[in-house]
ROLUMSE-549570 format. One record per residue (C-alpha): x, y, z. Coordinates in Angstrom, 2 decimals. Layout:
<vexfi X="X" Y="Y" Z="Z"/>
...
***
This chain:
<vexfi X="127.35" Y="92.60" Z="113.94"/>
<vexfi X="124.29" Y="91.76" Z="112.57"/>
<vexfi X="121.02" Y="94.06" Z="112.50"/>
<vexfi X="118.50" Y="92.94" Z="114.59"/>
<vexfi X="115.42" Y="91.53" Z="113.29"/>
<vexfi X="111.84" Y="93.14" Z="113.41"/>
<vexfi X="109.85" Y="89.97" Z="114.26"/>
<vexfi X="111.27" Y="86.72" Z="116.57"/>
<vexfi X="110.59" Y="84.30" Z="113.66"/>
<vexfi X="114.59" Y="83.30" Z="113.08"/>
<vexfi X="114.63" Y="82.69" Z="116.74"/>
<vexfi X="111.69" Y="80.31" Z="116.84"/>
<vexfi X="113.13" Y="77.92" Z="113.70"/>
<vexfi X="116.17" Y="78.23" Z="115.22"/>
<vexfi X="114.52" Y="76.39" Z="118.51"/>
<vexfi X="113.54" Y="73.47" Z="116.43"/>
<vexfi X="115.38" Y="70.44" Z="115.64"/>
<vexfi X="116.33" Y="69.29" Z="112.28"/>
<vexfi X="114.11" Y="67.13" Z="111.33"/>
<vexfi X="111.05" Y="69.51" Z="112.71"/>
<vexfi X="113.19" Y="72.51" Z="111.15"/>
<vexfi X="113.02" Y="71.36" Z="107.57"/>
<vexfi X="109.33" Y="70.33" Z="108.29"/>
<vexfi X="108.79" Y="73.83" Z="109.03"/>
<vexfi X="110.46" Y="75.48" Z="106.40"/>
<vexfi X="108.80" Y="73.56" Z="104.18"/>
<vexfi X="105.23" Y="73.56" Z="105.64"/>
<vexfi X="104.95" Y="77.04" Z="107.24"/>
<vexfi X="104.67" Y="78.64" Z="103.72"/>
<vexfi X="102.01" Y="76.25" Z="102.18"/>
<vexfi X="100.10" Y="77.44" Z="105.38"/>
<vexfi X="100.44" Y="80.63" Z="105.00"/>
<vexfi X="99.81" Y="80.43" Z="101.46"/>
<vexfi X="102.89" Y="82.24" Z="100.04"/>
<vexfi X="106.28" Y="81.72" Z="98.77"/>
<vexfi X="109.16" Y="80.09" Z="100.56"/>
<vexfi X="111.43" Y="83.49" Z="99.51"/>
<vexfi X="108.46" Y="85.55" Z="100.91"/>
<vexfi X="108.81" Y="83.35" Z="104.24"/>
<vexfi X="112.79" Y="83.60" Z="104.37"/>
<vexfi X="112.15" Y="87.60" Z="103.34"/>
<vexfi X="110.00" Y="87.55" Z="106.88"/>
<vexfi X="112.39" Y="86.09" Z="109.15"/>
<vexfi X="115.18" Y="88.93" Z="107.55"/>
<vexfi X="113.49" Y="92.05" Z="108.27"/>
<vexfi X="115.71" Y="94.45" Z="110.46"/>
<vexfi X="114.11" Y="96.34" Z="112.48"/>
<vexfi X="114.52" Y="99.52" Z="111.17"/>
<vexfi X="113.18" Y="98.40" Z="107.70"/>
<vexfi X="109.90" Y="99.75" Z="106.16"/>
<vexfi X="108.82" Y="96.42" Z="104.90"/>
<vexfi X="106.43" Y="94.66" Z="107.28"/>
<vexfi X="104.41" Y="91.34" Z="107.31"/>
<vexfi X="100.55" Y="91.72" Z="107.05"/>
<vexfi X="99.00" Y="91.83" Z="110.81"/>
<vexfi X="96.91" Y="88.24" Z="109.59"/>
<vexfi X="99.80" Y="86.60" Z="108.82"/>
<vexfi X="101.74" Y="87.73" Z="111.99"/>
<vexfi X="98.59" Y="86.29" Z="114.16"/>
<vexfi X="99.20" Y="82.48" Z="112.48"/>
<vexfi X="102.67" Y="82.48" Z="112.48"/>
<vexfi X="102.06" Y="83.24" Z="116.81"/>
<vexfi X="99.62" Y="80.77" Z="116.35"/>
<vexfi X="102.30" Y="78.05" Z="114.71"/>
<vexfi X="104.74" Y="79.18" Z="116.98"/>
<vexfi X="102.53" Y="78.84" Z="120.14"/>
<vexfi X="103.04" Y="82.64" Z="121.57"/>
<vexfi X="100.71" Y="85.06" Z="122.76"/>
<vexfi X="99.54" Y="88.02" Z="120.72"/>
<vexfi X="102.14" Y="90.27" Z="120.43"/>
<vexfi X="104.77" Y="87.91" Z="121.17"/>
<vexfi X="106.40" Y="87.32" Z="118.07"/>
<vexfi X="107.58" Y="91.29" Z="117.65"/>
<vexfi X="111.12" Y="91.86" Z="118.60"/>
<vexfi X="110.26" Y="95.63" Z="119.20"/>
<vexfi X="108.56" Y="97.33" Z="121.90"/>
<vexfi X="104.51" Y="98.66" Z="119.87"/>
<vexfi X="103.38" Y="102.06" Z="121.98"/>
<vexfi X="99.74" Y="102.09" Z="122.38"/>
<vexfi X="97.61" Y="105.17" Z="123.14"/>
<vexfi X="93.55" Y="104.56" Z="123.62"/>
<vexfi X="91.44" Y="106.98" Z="121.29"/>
<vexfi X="91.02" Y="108.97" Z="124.20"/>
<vexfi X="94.44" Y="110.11" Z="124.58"/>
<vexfi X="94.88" Y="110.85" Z="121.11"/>
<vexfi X="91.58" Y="113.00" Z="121.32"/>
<vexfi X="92.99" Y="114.67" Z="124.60"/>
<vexfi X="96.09" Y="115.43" Z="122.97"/>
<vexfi X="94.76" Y="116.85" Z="120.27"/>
<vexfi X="92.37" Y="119.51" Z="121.86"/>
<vexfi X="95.11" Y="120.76" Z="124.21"/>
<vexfi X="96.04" Y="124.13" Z="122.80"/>
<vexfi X="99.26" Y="123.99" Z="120.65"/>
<vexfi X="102.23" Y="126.07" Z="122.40"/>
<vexfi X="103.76" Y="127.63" Z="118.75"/>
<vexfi X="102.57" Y="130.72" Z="119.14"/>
***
């Protein structure tokens, strides 16, 4: 079974049709201004990997692919406002 991927990217190409799917994988690199292995390296990436795609490039390729911010991760992101982080660091810590 294969490892599942950290960002939807596979599963947007894979939505195209030939003709647009060749397009893509031609043109989608140019735009983003780096290699075609770089590109095929991005729609690889398990989701346990380290490796990660820069957060600018993630925002174009939702743009390309016509999703919403945060659409194109294949992994829930947990969010905590600067608030909660301060709270949670002033409560007293329990090792004692």
């Amino acid at each position: 079974m294969e490892e599942p991927r950290k960002y939807k990217i596979e599963e947007e190409m894979n939505k195209l049709n030939l003709k647009s799917y060749k397009a893509a994988s031609r043109l989608i690199p140019k735009y983003l201004n780096i290699a075609f292995n770089t590109f095929h390296n991005y729609r690889k990436l398990p989701i346990n990997g380290k490796a990660d795609i820069p957060y600018a490039t993630v925002i174009m390729l939702e743009g390309i692919f016509g999703l919403e911010r945060g659409e194109l991760a294949n992994y829930p992101i947990a969010e905590k406002s600067l608030a909660q982080l301060i709270a949670e660091e002033a409560q007293p810590n329990d090792e004692a």
